[in-house]
Each structure stands twice: as structure tokens, then as C-alpha cells.
NUZATI-328703 format. One line per 10 residues: number of its first residue (from 1); for each residue x, y, z of C-alpha. Coordinates in Angstrom, 3 decimals. Example, Ala and Ser with C-alpha at 12.3 -4.5 7.8 and 13.67 -1.06 7.14 Angstrom:
REM NUZATI-328703
1) 12.300,-4.500,7.800 ~ 13.670,-1.060,7.140
***
This chain:
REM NUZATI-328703
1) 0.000,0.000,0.000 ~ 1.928,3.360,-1.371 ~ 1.718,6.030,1.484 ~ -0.808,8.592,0.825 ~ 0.253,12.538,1.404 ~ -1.903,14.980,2.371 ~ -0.557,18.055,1.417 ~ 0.339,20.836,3.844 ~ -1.160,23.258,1.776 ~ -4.855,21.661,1.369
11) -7.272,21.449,3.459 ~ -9.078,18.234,4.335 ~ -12.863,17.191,5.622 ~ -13.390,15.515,8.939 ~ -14.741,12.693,6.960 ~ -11.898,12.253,4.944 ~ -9.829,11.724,8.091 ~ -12.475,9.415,9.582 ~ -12.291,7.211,5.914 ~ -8.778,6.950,6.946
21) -8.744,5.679,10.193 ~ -11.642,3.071,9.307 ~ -9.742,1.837,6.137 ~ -6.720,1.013,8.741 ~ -8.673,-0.615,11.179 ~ -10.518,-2.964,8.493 ~ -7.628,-3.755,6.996 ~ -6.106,-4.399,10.676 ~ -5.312,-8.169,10.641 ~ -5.787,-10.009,14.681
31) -4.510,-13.462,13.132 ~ -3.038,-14.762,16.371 ~ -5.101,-17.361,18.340 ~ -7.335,-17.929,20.375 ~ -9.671,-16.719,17.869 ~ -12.288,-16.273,20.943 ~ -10.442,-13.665,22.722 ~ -9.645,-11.468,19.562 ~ -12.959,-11.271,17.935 ~ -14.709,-9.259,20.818
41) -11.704,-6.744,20.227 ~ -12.780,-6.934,16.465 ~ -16.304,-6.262,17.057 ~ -15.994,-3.654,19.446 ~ -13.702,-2.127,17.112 ~ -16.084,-2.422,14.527 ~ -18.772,-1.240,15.910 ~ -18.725,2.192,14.227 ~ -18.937,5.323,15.924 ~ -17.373,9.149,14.537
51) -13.491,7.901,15.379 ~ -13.968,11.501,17.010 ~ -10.345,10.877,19.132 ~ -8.237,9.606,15.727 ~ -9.723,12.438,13.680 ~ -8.570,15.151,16.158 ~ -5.023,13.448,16.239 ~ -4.401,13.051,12.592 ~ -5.899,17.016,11.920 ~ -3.390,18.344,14.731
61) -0.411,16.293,13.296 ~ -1.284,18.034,9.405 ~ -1.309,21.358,11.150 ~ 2.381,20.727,10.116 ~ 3.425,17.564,8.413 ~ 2.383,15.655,4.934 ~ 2.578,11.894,5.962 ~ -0.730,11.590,7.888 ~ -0.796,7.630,7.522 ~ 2.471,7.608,9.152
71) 0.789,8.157,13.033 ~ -2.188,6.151,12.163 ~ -0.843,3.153,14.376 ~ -1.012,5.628,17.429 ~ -3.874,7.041,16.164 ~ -5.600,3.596,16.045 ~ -3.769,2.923,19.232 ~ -5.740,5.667,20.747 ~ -9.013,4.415,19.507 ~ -8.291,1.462,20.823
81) -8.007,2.418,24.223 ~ -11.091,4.621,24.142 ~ -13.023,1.517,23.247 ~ -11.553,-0.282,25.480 ~ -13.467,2.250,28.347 ~ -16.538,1.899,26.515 ~ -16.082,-2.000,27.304 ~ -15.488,-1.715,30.927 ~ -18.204,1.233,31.212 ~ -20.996,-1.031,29.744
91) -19.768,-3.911,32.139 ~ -20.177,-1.290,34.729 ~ -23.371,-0.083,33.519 ~ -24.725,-3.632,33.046 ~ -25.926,-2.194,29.294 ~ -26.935,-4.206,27.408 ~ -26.662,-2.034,24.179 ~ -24.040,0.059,22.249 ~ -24.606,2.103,18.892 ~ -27.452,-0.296,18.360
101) -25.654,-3.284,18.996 ~ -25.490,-6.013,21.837 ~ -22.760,-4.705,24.080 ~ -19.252,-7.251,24.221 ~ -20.547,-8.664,27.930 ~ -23.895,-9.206,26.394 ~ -22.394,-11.360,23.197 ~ -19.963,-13.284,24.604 ~ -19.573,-12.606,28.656 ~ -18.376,-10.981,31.414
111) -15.347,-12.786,31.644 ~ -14.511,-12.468,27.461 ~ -15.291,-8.537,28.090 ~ -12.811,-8.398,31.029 ~ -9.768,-10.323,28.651 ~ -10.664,-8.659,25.538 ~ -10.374,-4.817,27.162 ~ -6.974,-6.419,28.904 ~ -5.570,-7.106,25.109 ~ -6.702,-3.954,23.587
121) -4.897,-1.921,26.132 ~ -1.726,-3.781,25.555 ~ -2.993,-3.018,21.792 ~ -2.939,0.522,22.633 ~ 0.301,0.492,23.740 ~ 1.646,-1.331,20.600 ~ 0.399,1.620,19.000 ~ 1.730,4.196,21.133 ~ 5.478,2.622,20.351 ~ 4.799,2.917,16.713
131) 5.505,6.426,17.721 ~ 8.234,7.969,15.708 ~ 11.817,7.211,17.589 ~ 12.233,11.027,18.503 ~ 8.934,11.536,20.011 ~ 8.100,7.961,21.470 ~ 8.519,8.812,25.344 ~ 7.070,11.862,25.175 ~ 3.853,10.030,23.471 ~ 4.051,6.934,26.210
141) 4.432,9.677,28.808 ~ 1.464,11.909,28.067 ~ -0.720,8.229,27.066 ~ 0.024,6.682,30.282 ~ -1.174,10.055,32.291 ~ -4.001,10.048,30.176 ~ -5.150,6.365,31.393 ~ -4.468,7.289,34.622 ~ -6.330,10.283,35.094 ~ -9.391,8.551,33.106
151) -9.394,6.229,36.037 ~ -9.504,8.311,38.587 ~ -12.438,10.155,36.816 ~ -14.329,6.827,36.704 ~ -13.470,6.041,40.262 ~ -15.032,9.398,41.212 ~ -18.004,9.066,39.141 ~ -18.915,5.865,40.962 ~ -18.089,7.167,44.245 ~ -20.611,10.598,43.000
161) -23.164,7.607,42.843 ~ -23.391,6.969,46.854 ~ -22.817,10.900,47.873 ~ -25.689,13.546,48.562 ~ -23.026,16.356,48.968 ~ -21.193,16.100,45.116 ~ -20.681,19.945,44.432 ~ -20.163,21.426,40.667 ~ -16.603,21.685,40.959 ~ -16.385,18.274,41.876
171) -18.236,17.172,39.130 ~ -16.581,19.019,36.672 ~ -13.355,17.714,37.541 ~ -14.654,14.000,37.224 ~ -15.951,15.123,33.287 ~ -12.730,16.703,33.133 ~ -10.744,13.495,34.096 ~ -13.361,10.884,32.564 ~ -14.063,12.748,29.393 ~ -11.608,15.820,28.233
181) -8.499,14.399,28.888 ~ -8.746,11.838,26.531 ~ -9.748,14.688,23.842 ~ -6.969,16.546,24.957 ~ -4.519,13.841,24.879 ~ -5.380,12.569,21.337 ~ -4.630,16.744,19.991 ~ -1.377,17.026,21.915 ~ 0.202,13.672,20.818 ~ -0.914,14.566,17.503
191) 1.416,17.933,17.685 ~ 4.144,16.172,19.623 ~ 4.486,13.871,16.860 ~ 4.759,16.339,14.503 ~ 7.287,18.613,16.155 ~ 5.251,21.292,17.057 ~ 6.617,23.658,19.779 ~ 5.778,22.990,23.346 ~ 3.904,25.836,23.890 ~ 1.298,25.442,20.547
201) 1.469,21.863,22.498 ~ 0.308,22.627,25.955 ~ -2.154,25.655,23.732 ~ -3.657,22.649,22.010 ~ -3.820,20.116,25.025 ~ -5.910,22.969,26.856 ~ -7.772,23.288,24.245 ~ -9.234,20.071,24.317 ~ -9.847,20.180,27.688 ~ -11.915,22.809,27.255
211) -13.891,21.647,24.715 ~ -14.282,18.705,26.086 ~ -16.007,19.907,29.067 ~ -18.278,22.108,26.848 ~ -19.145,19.115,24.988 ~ -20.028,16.771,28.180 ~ -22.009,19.651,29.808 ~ -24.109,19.892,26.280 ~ -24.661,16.010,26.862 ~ -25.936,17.140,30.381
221) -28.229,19.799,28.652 ~ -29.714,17.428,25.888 ~ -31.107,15.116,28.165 ~ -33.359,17.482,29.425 ~ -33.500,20.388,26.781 ~ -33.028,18.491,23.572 ~ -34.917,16.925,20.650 ~ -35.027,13.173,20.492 ~ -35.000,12.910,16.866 ~ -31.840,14.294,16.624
231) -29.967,13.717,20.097 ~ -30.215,10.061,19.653 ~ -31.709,8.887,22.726 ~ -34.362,9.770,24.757 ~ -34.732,13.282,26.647 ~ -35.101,12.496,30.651 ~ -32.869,9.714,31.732 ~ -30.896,11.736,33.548 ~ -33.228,12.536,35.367 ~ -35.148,9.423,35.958
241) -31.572,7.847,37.089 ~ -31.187,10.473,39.555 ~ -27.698,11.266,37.556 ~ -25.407,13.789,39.291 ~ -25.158,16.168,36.363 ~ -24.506,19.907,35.983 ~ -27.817,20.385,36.238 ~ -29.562,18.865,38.736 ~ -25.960,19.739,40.943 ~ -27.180,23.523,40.638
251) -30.997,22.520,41.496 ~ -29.838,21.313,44.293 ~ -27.109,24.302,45.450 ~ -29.789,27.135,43.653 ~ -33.295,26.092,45.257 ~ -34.639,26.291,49.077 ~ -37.818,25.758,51.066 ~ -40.459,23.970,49.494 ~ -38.678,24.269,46.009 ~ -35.919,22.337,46.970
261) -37.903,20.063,49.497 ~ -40.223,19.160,45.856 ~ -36.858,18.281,44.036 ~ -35.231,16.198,46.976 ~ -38.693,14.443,46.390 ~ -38.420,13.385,43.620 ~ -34.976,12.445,43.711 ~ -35.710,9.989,46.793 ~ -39.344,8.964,45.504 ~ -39.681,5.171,44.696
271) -41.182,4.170,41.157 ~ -42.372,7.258,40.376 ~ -44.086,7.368,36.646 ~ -41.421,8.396,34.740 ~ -42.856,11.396,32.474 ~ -44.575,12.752,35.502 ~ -41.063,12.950,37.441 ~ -39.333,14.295,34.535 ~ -42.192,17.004,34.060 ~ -41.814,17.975,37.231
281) -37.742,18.112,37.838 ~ -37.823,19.938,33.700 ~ -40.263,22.026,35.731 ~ -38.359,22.690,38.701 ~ -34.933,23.389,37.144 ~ -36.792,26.341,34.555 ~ -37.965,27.951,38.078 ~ -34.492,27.964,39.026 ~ -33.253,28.879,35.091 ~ -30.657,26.016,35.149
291) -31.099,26.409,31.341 ~ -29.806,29.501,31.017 ~ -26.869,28.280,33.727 ~ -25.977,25.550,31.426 ~ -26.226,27.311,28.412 ~ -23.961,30.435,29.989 ~ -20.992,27.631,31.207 ~ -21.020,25.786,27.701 ~ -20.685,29.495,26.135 ~ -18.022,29.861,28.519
301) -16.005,26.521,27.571 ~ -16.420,27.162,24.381 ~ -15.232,30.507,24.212 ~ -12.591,29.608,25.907 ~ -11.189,26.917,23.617 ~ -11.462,29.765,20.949 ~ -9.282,31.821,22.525 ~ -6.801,28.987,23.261 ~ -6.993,28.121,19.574 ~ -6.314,32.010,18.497
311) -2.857,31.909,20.659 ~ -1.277,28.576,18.227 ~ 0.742,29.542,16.115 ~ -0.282,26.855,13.490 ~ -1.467,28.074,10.088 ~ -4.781,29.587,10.346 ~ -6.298,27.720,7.860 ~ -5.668,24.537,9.693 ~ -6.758,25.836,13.118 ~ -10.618,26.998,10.934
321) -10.766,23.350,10.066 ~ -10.335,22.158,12.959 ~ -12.658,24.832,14.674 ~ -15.409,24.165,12.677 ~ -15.166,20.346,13.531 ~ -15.169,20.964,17.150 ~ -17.667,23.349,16.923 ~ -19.575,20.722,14.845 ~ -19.937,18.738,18.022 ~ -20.235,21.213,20.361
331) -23.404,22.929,18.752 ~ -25.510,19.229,18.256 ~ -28.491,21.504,17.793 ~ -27.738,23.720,21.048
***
């Protein structure tokens, strides 16, 4: 397979990126045996999904340099490890479902779940050393940091689960950990790798943090605010879970008396019917105008990442693309 260039001086769609990084990972061969504990990695793999984490990587490494295809083993390596999360979150979960399709645990088991995430973390790693030589620690470096902080986020966001006193900063810094860094990590090893300087490195590591957040709080405002047809799932679940999110975490610090007496109601009421409780809570939080709340911190995120974006020193028409693919995501019909 000749190496395809793309040129420094063109511009390239998110999709075209994302036709990469699927044509590598169908064309990925997992040969070795047994066949049973490689074709859960396969179909996880497989199971679709915007490559959101490879795309970023490979459009921050052509902010400078030609030979895309030549990270796409990191790249890949990166996707791997994101998917392995998704494995051990829907083990977690217990669900039973992802993108439509019976989750790993569901298809084969618990235990075939538990190996297969162990292999595609060591899979991740392969890809990390297929680094180029003079940027290979600082990719393991930043990758490792990465998985560690994404397990502290999950640890908090299970401990969140048994606590009546989570505050917002608190639960920001779990997203933070469990979400953005992973965002952040895929931009910054995509400039290390190609020589960037370590400021426009640490500019574009921020900025994915920062994003990232404003991205995870929109998922927070959807279930509540947004259109089923086109957010994917259905509105309320949050709130039927009781889910510590950014917005009932402000309910909770905004309202008093019999306002917040109502909420703690619902939040401790036993089979309640579901559209009724979600009326109400929808009901409760527009009293307290945690829209507008939510809507004012994604603005702020958001704004922020632009102005982290402005400082790189990368060619401006390169930073535009990726702008408009973050802010793609960002504004899902916000």
C-alpha cells in the first residue's frame, strides 16, 4: 500500500480523516489465536462510531506535516483504548446495548469482556510505540497520564453515585478526568508527533480540555433540553436515574424551602411514573433557570477553547478546520 500525502497546503474534511482511520482498522489483521479472545476486540472495534479521538489526532499532526498515515498506528492505538473504556463502562453499567448493537458482555460474557479490554490496552500500547523514535517517550508519557487520570475520573463518578453532597466543581473535575483528557490527549500527541513547539502543544492540550467539558455539559443539557429525533436517545434519563449532572448539581445548590424540598422528592421517591417525574424536575430546574446556567458555562467553555486556539501559532487555515469540527460537536443543535 503506497503512502498517501496529504498536502500541507490543502485542506481536508473531517470525513476524509475518519475514511482513513476506518480503512486502517478494516484492513487491521488479529490473526493470532485464540480466535475467541480477539474477535470481541474486532467487534468492538467495529462497531462504528465518529473515530472523534483519531480524527482530532491526525488534523493536529497536518497542522504541520504531509505523511498523515504515518501516526495512524497511534492514532488507532488511541481508539483502541477509548473503546476499550466503553467496554469496561458497559460492564459497569450492566448495558446491554451500544450504537445499536449487543454490548461485548452481552455477546460473549463478562469474563470475554474483562480479557478482551486487557488485550486492547496492551494493543494501545503497541500503538503508542509505533511512535516515531524522537517523540516515542514523550507520546508513552502523556498516554500513560491520560489512562491514569481517566481512572480516577471513573473512580469518582462511581463514588458521585453513593454521595448527597457532590458539588459542581467536583463534578466538573470528574468530566474533566473521565471525558476531556482523553480529547486533549489525542490533539497534543498529535502535535508532539509532529514537532510542534511545546507551547502550541500545551495551547492545544488545553484546548481540548476545554472543549471537552463544553461538549459533556451539552450532553448534560440534551437530556433534558433536547430533541429526540436528533440527540439520539431519549430526553429524561438523567433525570429518571437520579444522575449527578450539571444540572440537577445547581438545582440542588440554587433552590430552598419547598422548592428544593419538591426536588429532593423526587430524587428519593420510589417508582415514580417516569414522564410525571421528569415534568416535574424539567419544571423545577426552569424555576431555578438552570437552562440559562448551562447554556452560559457551555458558552463559557467554548469561548474559551477559541481563545486557546487564536494563541497557536499553526497556520490559520488549519486551526478553521479544525474549529469548525469541534464546533460541529459542540453545537448538536444547542
Amino acid at each position: 500500500m503506497q503512502p498517501l500525502l496529504f498536502p500541507i497546503d490543502t485542506m481536508y474534511s473531517p470525513i476524509q480523516y475518519q475514511s482513513l482511520v476506518n480503512e486502517f482498522l478494516a484492513n487491521k489483521p488479529y490473526l493470532r489465536e485464540p480466535k475467541k479472545l480477539y474477535e470481541p476486540v474486532q467487534y468492538e472495534l467495529g462497531l462504528g462510531g465518529k473515530r472523534i479521538r483519531p480524527v482530532l489526532m491526525l488534523m493536529a499532526y497536518h497542522m504541520l506535516r504531509e505523511n498523515v498515515e504515518s501516526i495512524l498506528p497511534v492514532a488507532i492505538g488511541l481508539e483502541t483504548y477509548h473503546n476499550y473504556t466503553l467496554v469496561h463502562d458497559d460492564i459497569m453499567d450492566n448495558a446491554d446495548m451500544r450504537r445499536g448493537m449487543p454490548t461485548v458482555h452481552v455477546k460473549w460474557n463478562q469474563t470475554s469482556a474483562l480479557l478482551c479490554s486487557e488485550i486492547m490496552v496492551l494493543h494501545a500500547y503497541e500503538g503508542m510505540m509505533q511512535s516515531c523514535p524522537e517523540a516515542r517517550d514523550e507520546v508513552l508519557k502523556i498516554f500513560t497520564q491520560t489512562a491514569v487520570e481517566i481512572s480516577e475520573g471513573q473512580q469518582y463518578d462511581i463514588e458521585f453515585e453513593d454521595r448527597d453532597d457532590v458539588t459542581v466543581p467536583e463534578y466538573i473535575e470528574m468530566i474533566r478526568l473521565k471525558t476531556s483528557v482523553l480529547l486533549a490527549c489525542a490533539l497534543k500527541l498529535g502535535a508532539v508527533q509532529a514537532g510542534a513547539s511545546e507551547k502550541d502543544c500545551e495551547l492545544i492540550y488545553s484546548f481540548g480540555e476545554k472543549f471537552g467539558l463544553a461538549f459533556q455539559l451539552q450532553d448534560d443539557y440534551l437530556d433534558v433540553y433536547g430533541d429526540t429525533a436528533t440527540f439520539g436517545k431519549n430526553i429524561g434519563g438523567d433525570i429518571l436515574c437520579n444522575k449527578k449532572t450539571f444540572m440537577l448539581l445547581s438545582a440542588l445548590e440554587r433552590a430552598s424551602g419547598d422548592l428544593k424540598a419538591e426536588l429532593q422528592g423526587w430524587i428519593s421517591a420510589e417508582d415514580p411514573d417516569p414522564q410525571e417525574k421528569i415534568a416535574a424536575v424539567t419544571s423545577i430546574y426552569n424555576e431555578l433557570d438552570i437552562k440559562a446556567l448551562c447554556e452560559n458555562q457551555i458558552m463559557n467553555y467554548y469561548d474559551e477553547a477559541k481563545s486557546l486556539l487564536d494563541e497557536m501559532s499553526f497556520p490559520e487555515e488549519k486551526k478553521q478546520v479544525l474549529w469548525d469540527y469541534v464546533a460541529s460537536m459542540i453545537n448538536r443543535d444547542f
